[in-house]
TORZALO-60186 format. One record per residue (C-alpha): residue number from 1; y, z negated, x. Coordinates in nm, 3 decimals, always signed. Example, Ala and Ser with C-alpha at 12.3 -4.5 7.8 and 13.67 -1.06 7.14 Angstrom:
TORZALO-60186
[1,[-0.450,-0.780,+1.230]]
[2,[-0.106,-0.714,+1.367]]
END
This chain:
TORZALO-60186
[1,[+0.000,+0.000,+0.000]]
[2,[+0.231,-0.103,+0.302]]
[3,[+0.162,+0.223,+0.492]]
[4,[+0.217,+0.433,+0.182]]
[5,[+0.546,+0.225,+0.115]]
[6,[+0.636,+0.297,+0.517]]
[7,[+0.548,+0.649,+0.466]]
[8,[+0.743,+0.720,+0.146]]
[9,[+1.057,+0.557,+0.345]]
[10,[+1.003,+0.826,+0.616]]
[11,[+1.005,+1.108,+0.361]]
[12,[+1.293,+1.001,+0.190]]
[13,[+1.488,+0.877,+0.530]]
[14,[+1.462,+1.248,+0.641]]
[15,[+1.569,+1.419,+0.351]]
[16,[+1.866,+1.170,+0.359]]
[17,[+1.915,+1.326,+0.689]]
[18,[+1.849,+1.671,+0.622]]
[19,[+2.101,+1.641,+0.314]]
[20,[+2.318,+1.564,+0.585]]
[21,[+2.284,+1.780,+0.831]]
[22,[+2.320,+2.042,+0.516]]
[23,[+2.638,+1.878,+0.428]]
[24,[+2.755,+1.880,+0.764]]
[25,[+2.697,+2.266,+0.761]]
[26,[+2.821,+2.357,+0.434]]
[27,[+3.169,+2.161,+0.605]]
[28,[+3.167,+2.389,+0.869]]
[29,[+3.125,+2.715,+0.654]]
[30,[+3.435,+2.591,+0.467]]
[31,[+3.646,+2.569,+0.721]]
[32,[+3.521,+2.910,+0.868]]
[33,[+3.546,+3.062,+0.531]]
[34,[+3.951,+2.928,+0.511]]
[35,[+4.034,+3.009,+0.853]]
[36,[+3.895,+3.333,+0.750]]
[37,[+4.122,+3.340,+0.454]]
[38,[+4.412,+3.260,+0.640]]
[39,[+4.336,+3.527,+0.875]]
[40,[+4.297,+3.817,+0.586]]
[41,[+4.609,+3.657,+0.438]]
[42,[+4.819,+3.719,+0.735]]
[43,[+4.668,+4.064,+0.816]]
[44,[+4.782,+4.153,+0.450]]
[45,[+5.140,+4.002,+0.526]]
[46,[+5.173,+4.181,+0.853]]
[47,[+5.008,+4.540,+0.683]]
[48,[+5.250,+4.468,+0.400]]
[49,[+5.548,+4.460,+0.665]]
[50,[+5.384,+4.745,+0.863]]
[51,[+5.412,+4.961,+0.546]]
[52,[+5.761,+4.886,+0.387]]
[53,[+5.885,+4.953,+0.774]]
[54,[+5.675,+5.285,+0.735]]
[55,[+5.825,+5.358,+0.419]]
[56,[+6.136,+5.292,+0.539]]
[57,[+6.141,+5.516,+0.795]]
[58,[+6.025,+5.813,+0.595]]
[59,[+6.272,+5.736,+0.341]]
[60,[+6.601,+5.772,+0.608]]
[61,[+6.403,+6.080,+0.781]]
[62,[+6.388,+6.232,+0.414]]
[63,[+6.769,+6.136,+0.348]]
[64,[+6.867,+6.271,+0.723]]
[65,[+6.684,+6.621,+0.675]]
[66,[+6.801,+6.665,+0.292]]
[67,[+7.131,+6.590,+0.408]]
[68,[+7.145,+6.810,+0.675]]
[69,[+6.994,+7.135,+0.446]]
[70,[+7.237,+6.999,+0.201]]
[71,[+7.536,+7.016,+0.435]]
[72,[+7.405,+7.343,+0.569]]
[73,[+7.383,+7.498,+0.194]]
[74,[+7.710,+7.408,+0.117]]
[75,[+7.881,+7.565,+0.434]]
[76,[+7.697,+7.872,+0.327]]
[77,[+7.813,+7.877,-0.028]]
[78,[+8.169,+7.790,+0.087]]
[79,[+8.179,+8.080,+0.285]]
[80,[+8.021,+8.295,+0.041]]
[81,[+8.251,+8.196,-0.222]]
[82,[+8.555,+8.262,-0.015]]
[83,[+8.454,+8.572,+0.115]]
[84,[+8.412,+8.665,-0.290]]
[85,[+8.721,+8.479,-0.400]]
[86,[+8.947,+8.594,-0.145]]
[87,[+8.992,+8.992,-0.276]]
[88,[+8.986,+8.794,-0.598]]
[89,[+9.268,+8.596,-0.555]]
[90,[+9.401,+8.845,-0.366]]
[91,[+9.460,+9.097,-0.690]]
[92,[+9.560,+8.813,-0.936]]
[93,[+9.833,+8.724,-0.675]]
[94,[+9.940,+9.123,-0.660]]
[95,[+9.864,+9.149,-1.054]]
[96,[+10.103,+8.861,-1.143]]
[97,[+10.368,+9.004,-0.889]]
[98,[+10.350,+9.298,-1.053]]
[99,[+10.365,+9.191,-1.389]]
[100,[+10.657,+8.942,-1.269]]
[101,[+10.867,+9.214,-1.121]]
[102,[+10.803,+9.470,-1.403]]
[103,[+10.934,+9.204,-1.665]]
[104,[+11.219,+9.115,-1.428]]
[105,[+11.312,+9.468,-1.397]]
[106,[+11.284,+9.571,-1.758]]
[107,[+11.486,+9.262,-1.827]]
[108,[+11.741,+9.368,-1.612]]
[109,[+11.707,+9.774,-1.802]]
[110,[+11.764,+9.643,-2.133]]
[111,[+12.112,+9.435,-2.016]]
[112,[+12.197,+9.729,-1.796]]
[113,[+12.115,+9.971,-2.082]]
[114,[+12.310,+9.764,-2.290]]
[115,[+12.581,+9.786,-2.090]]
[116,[+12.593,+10.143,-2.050]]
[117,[+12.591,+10.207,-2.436]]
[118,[+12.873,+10.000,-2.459]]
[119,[+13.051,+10.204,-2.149]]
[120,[+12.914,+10.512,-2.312]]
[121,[+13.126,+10.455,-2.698]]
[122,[+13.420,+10.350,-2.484]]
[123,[+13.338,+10.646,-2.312]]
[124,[+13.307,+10.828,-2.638]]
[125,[+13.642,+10.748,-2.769]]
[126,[+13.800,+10.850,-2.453]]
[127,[+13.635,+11.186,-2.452]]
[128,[+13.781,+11.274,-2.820]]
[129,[+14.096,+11.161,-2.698]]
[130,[+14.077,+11.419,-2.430]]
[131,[+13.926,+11.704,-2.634]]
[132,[+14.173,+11.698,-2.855]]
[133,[+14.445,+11.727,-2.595]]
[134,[+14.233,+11.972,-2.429]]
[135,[+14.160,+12.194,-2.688]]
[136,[+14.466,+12.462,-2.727]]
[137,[+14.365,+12.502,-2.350]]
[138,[+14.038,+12.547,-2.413]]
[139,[+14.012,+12.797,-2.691]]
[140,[+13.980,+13.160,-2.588]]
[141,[+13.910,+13.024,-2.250]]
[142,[+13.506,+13.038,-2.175]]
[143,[+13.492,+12.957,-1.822]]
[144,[+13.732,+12.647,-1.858]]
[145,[+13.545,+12.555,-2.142]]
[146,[+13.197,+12.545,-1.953]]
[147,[+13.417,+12.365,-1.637]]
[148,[+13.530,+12.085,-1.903]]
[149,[+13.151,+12.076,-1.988]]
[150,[+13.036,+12.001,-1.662]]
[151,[+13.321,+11.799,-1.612]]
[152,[+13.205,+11.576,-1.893]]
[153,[+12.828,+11.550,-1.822]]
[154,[+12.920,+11.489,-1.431]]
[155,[+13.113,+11.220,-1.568]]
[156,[+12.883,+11.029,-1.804]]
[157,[+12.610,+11.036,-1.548]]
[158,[+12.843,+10.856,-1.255]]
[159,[+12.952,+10.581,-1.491]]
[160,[+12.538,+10.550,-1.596]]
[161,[+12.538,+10.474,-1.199]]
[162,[+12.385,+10.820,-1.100]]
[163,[+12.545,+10.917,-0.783]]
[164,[+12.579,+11.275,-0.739]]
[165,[+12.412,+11.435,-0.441]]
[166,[+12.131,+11.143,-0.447]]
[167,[+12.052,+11.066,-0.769]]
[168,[+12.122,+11.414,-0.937]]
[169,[+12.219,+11.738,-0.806]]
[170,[+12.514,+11.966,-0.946]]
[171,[+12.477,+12.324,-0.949]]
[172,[+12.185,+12.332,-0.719]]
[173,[+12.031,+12.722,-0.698]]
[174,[+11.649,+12.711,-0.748]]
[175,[+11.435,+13.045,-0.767]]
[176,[+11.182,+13.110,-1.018]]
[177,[+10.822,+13.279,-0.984]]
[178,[+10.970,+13.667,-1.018]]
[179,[+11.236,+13.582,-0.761]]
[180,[+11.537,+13.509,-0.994]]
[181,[+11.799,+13.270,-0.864]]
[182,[+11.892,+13.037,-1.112]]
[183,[+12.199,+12.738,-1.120]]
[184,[+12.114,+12.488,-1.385]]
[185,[+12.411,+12.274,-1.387]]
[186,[+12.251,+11.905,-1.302]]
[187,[+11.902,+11.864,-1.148]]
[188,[+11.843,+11.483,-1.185]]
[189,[+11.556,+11.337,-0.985]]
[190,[+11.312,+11.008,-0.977]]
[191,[+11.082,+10.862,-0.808]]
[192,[+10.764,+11.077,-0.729]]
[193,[+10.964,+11.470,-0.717]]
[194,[+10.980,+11.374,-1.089]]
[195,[+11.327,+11.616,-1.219]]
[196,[+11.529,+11.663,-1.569]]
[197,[+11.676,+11.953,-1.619]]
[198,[+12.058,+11.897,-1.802]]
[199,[+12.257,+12.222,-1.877]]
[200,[+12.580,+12.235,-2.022]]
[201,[+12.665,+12.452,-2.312]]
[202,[+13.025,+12.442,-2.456]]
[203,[+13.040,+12.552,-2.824]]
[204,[+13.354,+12.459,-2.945]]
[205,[+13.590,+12.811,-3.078]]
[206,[+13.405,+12.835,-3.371]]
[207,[+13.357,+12.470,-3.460]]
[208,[+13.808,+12.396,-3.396]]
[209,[+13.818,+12.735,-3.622]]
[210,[+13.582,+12.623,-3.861]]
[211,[+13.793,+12.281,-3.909]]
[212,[+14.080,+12.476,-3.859]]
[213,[+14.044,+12.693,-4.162]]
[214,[+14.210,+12.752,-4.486]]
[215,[+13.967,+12.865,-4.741]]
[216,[+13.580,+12.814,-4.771]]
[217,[+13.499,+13.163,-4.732]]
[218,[+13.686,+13.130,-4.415]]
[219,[+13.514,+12.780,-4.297]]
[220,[+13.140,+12.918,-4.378]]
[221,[+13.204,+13.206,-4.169]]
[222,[+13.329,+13.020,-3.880]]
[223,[+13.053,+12.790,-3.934]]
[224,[+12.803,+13.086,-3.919]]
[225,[+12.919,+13.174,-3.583]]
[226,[+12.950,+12.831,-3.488]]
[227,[+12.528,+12.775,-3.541]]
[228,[+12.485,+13.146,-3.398]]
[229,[+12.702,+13.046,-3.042]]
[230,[+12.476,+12.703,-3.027]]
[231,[+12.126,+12.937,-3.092]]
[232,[+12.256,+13.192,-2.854]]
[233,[+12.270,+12.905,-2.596]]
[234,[+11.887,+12.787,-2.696]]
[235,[+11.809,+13.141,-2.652]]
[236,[+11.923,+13.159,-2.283]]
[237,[+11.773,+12.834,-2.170]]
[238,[+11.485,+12.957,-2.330]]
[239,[+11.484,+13.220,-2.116]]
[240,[+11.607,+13.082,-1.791]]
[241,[+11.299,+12.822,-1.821]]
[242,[+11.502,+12.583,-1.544]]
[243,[+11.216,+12.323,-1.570]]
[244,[+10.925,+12.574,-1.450]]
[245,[+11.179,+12.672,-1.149]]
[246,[+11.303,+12.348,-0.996]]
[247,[+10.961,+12.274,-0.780]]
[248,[+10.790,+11.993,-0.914]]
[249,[+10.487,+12.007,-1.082]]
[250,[+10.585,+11.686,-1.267]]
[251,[+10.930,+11.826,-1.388]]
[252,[+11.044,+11.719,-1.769]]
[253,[+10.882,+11.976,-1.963]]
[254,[+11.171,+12.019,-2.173]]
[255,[+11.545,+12.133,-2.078]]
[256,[+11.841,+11.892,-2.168]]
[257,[+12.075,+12.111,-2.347]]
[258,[+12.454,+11.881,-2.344]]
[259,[+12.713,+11.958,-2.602]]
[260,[+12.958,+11.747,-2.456]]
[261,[+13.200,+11.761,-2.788]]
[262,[+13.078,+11.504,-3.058]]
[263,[+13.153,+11.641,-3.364]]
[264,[+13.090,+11.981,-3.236]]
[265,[+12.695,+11.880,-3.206]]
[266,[+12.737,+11.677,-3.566]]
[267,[+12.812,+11.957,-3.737]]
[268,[+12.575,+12.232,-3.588]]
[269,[+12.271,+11.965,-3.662]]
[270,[+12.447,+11.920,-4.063]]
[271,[+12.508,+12.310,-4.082]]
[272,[+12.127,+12.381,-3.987]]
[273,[+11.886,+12.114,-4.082]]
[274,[+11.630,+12.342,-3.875]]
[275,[+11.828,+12.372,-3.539]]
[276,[+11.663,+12.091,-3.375]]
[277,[+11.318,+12.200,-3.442]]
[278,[+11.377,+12.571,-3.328]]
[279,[+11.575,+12.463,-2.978]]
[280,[+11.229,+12.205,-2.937]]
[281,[+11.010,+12.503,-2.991]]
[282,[+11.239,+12.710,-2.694]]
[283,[+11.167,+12.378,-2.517]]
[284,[+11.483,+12.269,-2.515]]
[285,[+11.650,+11.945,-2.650]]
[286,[+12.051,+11.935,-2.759]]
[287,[+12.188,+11.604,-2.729]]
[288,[+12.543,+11.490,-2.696]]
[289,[+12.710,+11.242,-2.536]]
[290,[+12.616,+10.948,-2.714]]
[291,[+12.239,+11.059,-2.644]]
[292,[+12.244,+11.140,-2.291]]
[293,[+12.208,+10.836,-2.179]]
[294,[+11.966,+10.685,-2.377]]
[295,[+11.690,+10.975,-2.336]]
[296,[+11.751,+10.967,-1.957]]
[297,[+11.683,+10.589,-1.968]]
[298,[+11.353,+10.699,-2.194]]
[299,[+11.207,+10.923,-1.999]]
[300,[+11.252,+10.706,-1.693]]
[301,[+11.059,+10.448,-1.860]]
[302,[+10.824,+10.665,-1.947]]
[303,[+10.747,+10.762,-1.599]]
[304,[+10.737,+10.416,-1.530]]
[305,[+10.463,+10.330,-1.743]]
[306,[+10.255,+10.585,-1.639]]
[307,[+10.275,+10.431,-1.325]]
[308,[+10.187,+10.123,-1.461]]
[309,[+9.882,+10.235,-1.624]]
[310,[+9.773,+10.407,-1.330]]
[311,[+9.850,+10.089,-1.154]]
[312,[+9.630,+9.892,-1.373]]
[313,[+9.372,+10.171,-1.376]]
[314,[+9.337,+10.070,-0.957]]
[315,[+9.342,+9.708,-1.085]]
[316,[+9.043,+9.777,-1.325]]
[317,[+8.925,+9.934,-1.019]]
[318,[+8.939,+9.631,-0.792]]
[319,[+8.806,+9.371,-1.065]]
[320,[+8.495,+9.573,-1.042]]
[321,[+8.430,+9.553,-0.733]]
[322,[+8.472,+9.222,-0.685]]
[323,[+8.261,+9.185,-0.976]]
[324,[+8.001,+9.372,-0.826]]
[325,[+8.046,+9.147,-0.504]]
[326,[+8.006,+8.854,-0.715]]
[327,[+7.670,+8.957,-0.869]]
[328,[+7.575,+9.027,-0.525]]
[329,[+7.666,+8.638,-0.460]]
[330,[+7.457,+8.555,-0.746]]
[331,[+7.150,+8.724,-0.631]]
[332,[+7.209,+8.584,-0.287]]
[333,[+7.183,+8.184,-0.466]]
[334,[+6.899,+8.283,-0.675]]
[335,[+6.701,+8.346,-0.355]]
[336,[+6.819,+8.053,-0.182]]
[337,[+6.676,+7.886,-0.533]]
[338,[+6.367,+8.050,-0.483]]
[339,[+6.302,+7.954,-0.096]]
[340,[+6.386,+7.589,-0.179]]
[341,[+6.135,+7.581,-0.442]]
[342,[+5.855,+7.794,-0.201]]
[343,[+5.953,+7.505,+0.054]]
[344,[+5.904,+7.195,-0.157]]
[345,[+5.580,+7.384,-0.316]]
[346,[+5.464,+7.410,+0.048]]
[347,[+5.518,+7.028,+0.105]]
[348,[+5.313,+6.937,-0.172]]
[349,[+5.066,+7.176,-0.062]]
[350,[+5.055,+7.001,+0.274]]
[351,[+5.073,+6.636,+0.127]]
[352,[+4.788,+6.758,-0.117]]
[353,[+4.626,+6.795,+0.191]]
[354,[+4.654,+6.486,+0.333]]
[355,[+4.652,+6.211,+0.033]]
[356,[+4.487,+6.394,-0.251]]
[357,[+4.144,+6.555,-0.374]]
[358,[+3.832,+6.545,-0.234]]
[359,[+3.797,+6.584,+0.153]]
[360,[+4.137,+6.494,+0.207]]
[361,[+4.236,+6.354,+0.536]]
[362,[+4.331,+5.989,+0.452]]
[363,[+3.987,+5.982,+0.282]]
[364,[+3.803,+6.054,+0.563]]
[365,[+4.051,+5.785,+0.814]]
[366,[+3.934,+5.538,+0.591]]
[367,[+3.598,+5.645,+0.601]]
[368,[+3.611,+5.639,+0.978]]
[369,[+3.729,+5.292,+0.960]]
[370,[+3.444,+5.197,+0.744]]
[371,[+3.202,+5.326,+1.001]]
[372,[+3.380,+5.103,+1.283]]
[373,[+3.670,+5.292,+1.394]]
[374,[+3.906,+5.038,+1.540]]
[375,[+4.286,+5.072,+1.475]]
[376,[+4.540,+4.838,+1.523]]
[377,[+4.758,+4.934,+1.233]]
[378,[+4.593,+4.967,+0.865]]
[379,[+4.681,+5.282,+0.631]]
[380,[+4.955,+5.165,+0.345]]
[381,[+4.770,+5.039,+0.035]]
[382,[+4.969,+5.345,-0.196]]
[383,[+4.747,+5.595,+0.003]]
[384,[+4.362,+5.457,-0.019]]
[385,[+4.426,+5.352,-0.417]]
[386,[+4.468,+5.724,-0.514]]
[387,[+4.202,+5.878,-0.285]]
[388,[+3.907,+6.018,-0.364]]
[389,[+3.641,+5.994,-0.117]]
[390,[+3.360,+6.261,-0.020]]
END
């Protein structure tokens, strides 16, 4: 009984001290498994570091290279948007000069003009003044009265600010195609070899006998030969065709035919309703005193405006071009479009590569670290998560 007792405390004695030695053990794992703990917890902090400072990085090299293609891009379009602007600007500057000066200059025209009508009824009033003194000297007296005529018309046009031998010519012989020589009284000429024609034709016997008479038989006589002396005078300019022989191709089509006496051109145009329309056919236009003026100021303006429009025709001209040039700009970004996408579908091509789909090489660095590859640095968590491994 005493031996079994003896050898029941031996048992039990040594599985006391087995327990212990177990527990002693199981002590020691502990502490190796916490130390071990410790150790994965600091590997995480320092890969954790590792990566934001890799991040980092690749985040300023990304800023440094987009803003140097973005710098680069915008030189480029600065320069091609001057080199496009430039003519641009260019024409608006030389259109709104244009368009400045023409307004400035027809503003000036229209007081001017104003000012000559004004000097041309003075003028008016002083010319029936002086026909009526002249006229006892006149009748009967044909080459005075076409001298008092020119007189007149030489006259009018120095107050309008024509200056003779610059602006306007007096008696100036021309020859026509056949060879005739020919004196139309004034030649006035514009810009461009642009001429009017103005010839003087004094009909004025008839008219003072006309007023002068005593009976109507009498008056409608004088007033026949009064239209018949104005028609005779259509009829030679007709003839004489002084616009087709002063040589310019841009001439007045039409000659000016001056009746320098007022009421002497009021009553041919009430005698015969038709005498305007038959001189226009002969291409010839009667005017008076009071009309000189203003068709010489229209047909200048006419020829101005023609100018203008061919003016705006070279504008037209221009904006097409540079619109042109501008499309050319246009296809020019769209390509620079087009090789910035090709480039960023090429870098997700090569990151594809690297990070993503089966095979890739981040895949396989992790394999190779599986099979023992040693490396002191560990790959950023964001990169193994997402790959797929052959």
């Amino acid at each position: 009984m005493l031996i079994a007792i003896i050898l029941l405390s031996a048992t039990l004695i040594g599985a006391i001290l087995y327990i212990i030695r177990l527990h002693s053990r199981s002590a020691r794992l502990d502490e190796r498994l916490r130390l071990a703990d410790k150790a994965l917890v600091d590997q995480k902090a320092e890969f954790d570091r590792i990566n934001a400072e890799a991040e980092q990085r690749f985040a300023d090299l990304a800023a440094k290279s987009l803003a140097a293609n973005a710098e680069t891009l915008r030189r480029q379009n600065n320069q091609g948007l001057a080199e496009v602007l430039a003519p641009m600007k260019e024409n608006l500057e030389d259109f709104k000069r244009t368009i400045t000066e023409s307004y400035s200059k027809e503003a000036r025209e229209r007081f001017s003009l104003g000012e000559r009508v004004r000097e041309l009824i003075d003028l008016n009033q002083l010319i029936g003044k002086e026909t009526r003194r002249l006229t006892d000297a006149l009748k009967g007296n044909s080459r005075m009265q076409g001298d008092w005529g020119e007189m007149i018309l030489d006259n009018i046009l120095e107050r309008a600010g024509f200056r003779r031998g610059y602006e306007y010519q007096v008696q100036e012989s021309v020859t026509d195609e056949s060879g005739r020589r020919l004196r139309p009284d004034v030649v006035i000429s514009y810009t461009e070899s642009r001429k009017i024609v103005i010839d003087s034709k004094v009909s004025i016997q008839d008219y003072f006998e006309m007023l002068n008479a005593s009976d109507e038989q009498s008056r409608a006589i004088h007033a026949r030969a009064h239209i018949a002396s104005v028609k005779k005078h259509i009829t030679e300019l007709r003839d004489k065709s002084y616009q087709d022989a002063v040589g310019s191709a841009d001439s007045f089509d039409y000659v000016l035919m001056f009746i320098p006496h007022e009421g002497a051109f009021l009553a041919a145009m009430n005698l015969d309703n038709t005498l305007w329309e038959t001189a226009y056919a002969s291409r010839v236009i009667i005017i008076s005193p009071t009309h000189l003026m203003s068709i010489v100021k229209l047909i200048e303006q006419m020829w101005r405006h023609d100018k203008q429009n061919r003016n705006a025709i070279a504008i037209a001209e221009e904006a097409g071009k540079m619109l042109d040039k501008l499309r050319g700009f246009l296809d020019d970004m769209d390509r620079i479009d087009r090789s910035i996408s090709s480039a960023r579908d090429a870098w997700n091509t090569a990151f594809g590569k690297l990070a993503a789909g089966p095979g890739n090489l981040i895949g396989r660095a992790q394999k190779l670290q599986t099979l023992g590859a040693k490396a002191k640095k560990a790959l950023p968590d964001r990169y193994s998560a997402d790959t797929d491994e052959e």
